[in-house]
C-alpha positions in Angstrom: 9.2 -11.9 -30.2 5.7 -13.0 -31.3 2.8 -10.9 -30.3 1.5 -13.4 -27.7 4.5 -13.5 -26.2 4.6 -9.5 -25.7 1.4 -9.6 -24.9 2.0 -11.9 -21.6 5.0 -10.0 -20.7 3.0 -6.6 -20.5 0.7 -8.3 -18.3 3.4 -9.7 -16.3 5.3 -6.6 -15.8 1.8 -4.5 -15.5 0.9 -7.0 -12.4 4.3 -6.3 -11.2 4.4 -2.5 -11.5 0.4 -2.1 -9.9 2.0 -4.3 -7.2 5.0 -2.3 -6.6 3.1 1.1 -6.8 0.7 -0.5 -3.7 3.6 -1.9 -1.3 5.6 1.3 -1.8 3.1 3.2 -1.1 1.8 1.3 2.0 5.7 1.2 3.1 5.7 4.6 2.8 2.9 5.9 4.2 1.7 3.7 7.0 4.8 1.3 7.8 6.2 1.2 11.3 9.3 2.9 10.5 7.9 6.0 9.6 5.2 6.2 12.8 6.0 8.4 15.8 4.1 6.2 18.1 3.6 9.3 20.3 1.9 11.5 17.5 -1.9 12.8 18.2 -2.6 12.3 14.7 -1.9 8.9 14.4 -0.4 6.5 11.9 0.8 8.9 9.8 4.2 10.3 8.0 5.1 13.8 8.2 4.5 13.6 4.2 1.0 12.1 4.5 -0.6 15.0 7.2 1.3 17.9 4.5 -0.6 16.4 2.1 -3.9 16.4 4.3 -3.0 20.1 5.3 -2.5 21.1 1.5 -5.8 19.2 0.2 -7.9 21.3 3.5 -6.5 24.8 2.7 -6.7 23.9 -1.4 -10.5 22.6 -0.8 -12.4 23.6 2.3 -12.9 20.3 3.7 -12.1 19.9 7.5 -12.0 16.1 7.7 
């Protein structure tokens, strides 16, 4: 495989990949099937607010 050739498919598959990584993660954090519509918090996943609560204890921050 010629170096140009290699070179197109990394940018290819690197488009892919930074595509992939966004969707999943919209999917998995704000997609309908994972909302409880009746949640104060919001639009959230169960995963997403653990996260928030570990980032507020591990910083400070109250957001």
């Amino acid at each position: 495989m010629s170096p140009k050739v290699r070179r197109i498919l990394k940018v290819i598959f690197g488009i892919g990949a930074a595509a992939f990584v966004l969707w999943f993660g919209y999917w998995f954090m704000v997609d309908n099937r994972f909302i409880d519509e009746g949640h104060p918090k919001g639009r959230f996943t169960p995963l997403v607010e653990w996260l928030h609560e570990v980032v507020k204890k591990r910083t400070g921050i109250a957001s």
